[in-house]
N, C-alpha and C positions, 0 to 999 in steps of 0.2 A: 504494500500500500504506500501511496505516495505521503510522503513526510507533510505536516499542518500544522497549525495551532490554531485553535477551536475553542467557541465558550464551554463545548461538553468533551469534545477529544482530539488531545492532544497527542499524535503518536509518535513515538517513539523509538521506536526501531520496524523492520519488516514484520514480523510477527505479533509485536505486545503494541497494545493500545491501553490511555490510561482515559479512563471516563470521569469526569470530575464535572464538578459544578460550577468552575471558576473558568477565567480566560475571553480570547474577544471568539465573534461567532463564529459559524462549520467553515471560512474561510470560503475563497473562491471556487474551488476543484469542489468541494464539497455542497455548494451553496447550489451550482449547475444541476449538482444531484437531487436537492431536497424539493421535495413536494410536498401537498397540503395531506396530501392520503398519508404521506411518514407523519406529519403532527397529528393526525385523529389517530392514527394508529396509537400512537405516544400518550397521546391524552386518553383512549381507551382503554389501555395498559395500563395507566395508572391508577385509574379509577378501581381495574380488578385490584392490582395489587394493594388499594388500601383497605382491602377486605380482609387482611389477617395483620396478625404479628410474631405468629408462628412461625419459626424462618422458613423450616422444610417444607411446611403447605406454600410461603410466600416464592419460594425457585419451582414448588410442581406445579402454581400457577403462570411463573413469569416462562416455565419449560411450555408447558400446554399454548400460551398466546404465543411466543416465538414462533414454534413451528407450524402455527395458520400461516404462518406469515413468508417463512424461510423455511428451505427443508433443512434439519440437518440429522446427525445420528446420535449427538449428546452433547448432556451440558453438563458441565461440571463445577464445582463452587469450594474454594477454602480459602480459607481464615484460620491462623494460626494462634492471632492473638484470642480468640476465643474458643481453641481446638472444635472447630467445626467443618466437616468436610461431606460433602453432597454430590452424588453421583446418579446422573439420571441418563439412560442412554449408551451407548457406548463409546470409546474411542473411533476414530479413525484419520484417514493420511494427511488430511489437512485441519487446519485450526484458525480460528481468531480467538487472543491470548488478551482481556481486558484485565488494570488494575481500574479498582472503583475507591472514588476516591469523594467526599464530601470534604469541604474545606480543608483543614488538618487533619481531620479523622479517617483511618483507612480502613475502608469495607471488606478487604477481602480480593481475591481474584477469581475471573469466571473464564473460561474455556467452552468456546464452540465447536464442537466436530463433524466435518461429514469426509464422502468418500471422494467428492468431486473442489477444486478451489470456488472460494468465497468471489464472487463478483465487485465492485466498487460499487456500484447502485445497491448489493446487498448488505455492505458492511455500512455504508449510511445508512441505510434500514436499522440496521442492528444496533448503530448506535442510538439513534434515533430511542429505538426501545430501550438500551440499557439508560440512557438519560432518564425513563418512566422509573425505574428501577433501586434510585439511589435513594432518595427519602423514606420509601416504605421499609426500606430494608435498614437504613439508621436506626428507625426506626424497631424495628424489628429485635437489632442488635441490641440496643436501650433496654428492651421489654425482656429479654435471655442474660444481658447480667445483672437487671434488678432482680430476677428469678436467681440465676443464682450466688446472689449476694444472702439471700434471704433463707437459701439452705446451704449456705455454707458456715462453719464455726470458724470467726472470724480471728482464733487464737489458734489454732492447730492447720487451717488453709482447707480443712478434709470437711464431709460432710456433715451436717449437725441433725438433730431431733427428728425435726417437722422432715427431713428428708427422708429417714428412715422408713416414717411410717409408710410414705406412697412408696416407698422403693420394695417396701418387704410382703408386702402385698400383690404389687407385682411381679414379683419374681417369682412368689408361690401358684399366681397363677400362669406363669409359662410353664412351671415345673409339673402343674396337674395337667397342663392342657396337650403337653409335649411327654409326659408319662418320663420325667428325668428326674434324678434324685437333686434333693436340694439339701443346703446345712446353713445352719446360723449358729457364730461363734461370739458368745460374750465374754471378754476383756476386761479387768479392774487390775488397776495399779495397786502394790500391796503395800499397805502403810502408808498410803500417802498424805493422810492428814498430819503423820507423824515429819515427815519429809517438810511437810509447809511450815508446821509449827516450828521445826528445830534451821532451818535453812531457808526460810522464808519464802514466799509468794514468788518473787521473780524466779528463784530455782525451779521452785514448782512447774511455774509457765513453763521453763525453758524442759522441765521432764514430759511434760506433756507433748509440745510437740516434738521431742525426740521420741516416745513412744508412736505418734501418729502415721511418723517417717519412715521406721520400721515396717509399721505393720503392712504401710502400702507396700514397702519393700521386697515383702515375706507372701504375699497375693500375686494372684492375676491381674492381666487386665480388664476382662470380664466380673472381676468382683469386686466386693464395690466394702470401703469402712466408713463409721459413721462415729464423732464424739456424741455419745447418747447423753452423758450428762456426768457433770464432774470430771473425777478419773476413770470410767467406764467410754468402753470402744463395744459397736457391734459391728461384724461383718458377715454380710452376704458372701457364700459361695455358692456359686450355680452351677450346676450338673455334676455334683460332687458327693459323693454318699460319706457316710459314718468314716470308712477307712482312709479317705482321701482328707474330710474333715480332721481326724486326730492327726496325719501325717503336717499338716498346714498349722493346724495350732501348737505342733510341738516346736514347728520352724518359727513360728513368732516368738514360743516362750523360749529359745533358746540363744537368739539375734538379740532379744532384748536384753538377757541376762547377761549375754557377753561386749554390749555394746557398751551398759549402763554400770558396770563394775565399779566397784570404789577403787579409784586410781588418786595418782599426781595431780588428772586434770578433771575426777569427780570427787565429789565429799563423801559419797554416799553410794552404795548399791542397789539397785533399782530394779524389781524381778514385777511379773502379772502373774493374777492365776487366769484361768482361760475355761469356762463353761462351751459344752455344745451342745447341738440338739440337731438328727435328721429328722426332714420332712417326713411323714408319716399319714397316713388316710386319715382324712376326718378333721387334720387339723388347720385352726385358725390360724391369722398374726398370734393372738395372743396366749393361744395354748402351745405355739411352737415357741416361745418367747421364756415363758415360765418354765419349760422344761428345759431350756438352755441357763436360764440363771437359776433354777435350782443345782443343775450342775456346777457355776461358778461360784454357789453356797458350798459342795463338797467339794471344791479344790480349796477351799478359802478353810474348810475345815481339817484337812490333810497336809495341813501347815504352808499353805501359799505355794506358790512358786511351781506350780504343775498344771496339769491339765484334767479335767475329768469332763464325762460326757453321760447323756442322760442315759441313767441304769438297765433299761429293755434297750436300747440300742446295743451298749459296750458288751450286753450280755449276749445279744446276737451278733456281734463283729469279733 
């Protein structure tokens, strides 16, 4: 594509296009190209797209209007700064490579692909639409990290409470509806009121997210931890039974134990006890929940620093 500068794009190189909201208009080469049918197009693109703030509904709409419009094979969408990546369609041998860009704030980048090259009458099209594009999706961005601002624990980075409860709910019902075993492993710091009291609050902080660090450490990426409250950690493991659960919790409580040692550069020794519980027919959130910290009641009774798991499970595994 021939090199511009544009109130909406500005390119860049042969392949990358940057879509912004700043700069003077489509220029000359590009002005000969636009038409009123690209602005209704643009204005009726945006109108859909202010019909959500859902990001992934907001690209399977902006995907669905593109291709009335242009054929291609797929679009693609990531953003780093908000680990999110969207893939609709598939690749193929050619591309148009846009950054999206609102004043200083960066959107992210989208990728157009088909089998045959993009046109210059198609790529002003295209911009055309990605210009409808950039508001609803700030937008968009805005509404996904005040969500998750709002289940995150703002002292450890990891999940907090209010997350837990839709997360464990859901997870149990992939696990019945896909017939897969599921575990939930609860977490307590041992002694740590005694740690806050004798080493004060900021030690504390700083054990706290070093236990959070770990545990993400010691998981998949498919599973998911949560600060449930105080020194207590829950986590989700999906598609993982009783024997795969003890092997995972004994890898936390032992990363922990050896990480948190009283040394030079610690005061203090720092161990968890760790409750589990497999999913099992019949059960709730909160009947799979109790029988997990009743478990983390008989590690906490077996003198801390171990693991134990709900007693019909251990006795079948």
């Amino acid at each position: 594509m021939a090199s511009s500068t544009t109130n909406i794009v500005d390119t860049q190189t042969d392949d990358e296009v940057v879509i912004s909201n700043t700069g003077s208009h489509f220029g000359a080469a590009a002005d000969a190209e636009k038409s009123g049918a690209d602005l209704g197009r643009a204005l009726e693109l945006s109108r859909v797209l202010q019909s959500t703030l859902d990001m992934e509904s907001l690209f399977q709409l902006f995907a669905r209007e593109v291709k009335k419009h242009i054929a291609c094979a797929g679009i693609y969408y990531t953003n780093a700064q908000i680990a999110v990546n969207y893939e609709f369609g598939s690749e193929a041998r050619h591309k148009c490579h846009y950054r999206l860009i609102v004043g200083s704030q960066k959107l992210g980048e989208l990728t157009i692909f088909r089998g045959v090259a993009f046109s210059e009458k198609e790529t002003v099209t295209l911009e055309y639409l990605l210009s409808s594009l950039l508001y609803p999706l700030r937008n968009a961005i805005l509404y996904l990290q005040a969500l998750q601002t709002a289940l995150t624990d703002p002292l450890t980075g990891i999940n907090n409470r209010a997350a837990f409860a839709s997360s464990i709910q859901r997870e149990m019902d992939l696990a019945n509806r896909h017939n897969t075993p599921f575990s939930l492993l609860i977490a307590d710091i041992d002694h740590f009121k005694k740690l806050n009291d004798t080493y004060g609050h900021l030690y504390g902080d700083c054990v706290l997210r070093e236990v959070a660090q770990k545990i993400q450490q010691c998981i998949r990426s498919t599973d998911m931890v949560f600060r449930y409250g105080g020194e207590e950690f829950a986590i989700l493991l999906s598609n993982t039974p009783y024997a795969g659960a003890n092997l995972t919790a004994e890898r936390i409580r032992f990363a922990i134990a050896k990480k948190l040692k009283k040394s030079e550069s610690n005061v203090a020794s720092v161990t968890i006890s760790i409750g589990g519980a497999e999913l099992r027919e019949g059960d709730t959130s909160v009947s799979l929940f109790k029988r997990a910290d009743a478990a983390l009641y008989q590690a906490k009774n077996a003198g801390r620093n171990c693991v134990c798991f709900d007693a019909t499970q251990s006795e079948q595994g």
